[in-house]
N, C-alpha and C positions, 0 to 999 in steps of 0.2 A: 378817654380820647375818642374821636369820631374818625372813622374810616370810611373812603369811599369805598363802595362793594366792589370794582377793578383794582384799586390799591388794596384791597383786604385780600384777594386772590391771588394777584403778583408777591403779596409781602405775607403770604400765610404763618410762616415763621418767626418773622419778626411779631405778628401780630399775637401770635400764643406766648409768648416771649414777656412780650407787653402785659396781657393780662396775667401772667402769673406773677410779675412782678411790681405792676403801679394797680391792680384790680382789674373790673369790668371794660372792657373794649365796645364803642357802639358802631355798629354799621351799619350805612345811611343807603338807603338806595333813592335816587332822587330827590335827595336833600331829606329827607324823611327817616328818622329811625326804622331798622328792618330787624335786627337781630342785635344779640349782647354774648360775645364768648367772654366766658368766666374761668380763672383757673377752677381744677377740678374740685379743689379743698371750698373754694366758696359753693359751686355748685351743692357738694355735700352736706355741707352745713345750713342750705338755704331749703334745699328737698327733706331735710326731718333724716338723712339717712346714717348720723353720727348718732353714738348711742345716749342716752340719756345715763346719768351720774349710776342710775339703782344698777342699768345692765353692765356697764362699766365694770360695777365694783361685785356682781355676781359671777361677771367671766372673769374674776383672778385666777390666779394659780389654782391646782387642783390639790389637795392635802395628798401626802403619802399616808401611808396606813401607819408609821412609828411616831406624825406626827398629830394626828386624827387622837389615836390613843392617850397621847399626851394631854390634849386637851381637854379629852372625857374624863381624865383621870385628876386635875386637879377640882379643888374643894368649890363648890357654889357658891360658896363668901369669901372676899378678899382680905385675904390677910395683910395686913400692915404692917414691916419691921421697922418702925420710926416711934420715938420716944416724944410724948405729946408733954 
């Protein structure tokens, strides 16, 4: 949606409102695009500053030490209890 830059000022509220809920808001100053507010979540995703899948799944949980030991302690080969 295009807003004039005096209706974008009188209706700030509405206007962040807008963008977080139908996307990008344009604001026009003398009929001319001037600016774009974006909700914050597009802004994030658009700037590179959500993380990618590897840091994602790097920052999980952190192990406790009963369950660290757990998993050092089982066998390097998987065992299988299934009758083939």
């Amino acid at each position: 949606m295009n807003w004039h830059l005096q209706d974008a000022k009188n209706n700030l509220s509405k206007l962040v409102q807008q963008a977080r809920e139908k996307g990008p808001q344009t604001i026009t100053l003398r009929g001319k695009p001037a600016a774009v507010v974006l909700a914050a979540e597009d802004y994030d995703r658009l700037s590179g500053k959500t993380k990618t899948l590897a840091e994602y799944l790097l920052t999980g949980p952190v192990w406790d030490d009963s369950f660290a030991e757990e998993v050092n302690r089982r066998p390097d080969t998987m065992l299988r209890d299934i009758d083939l």
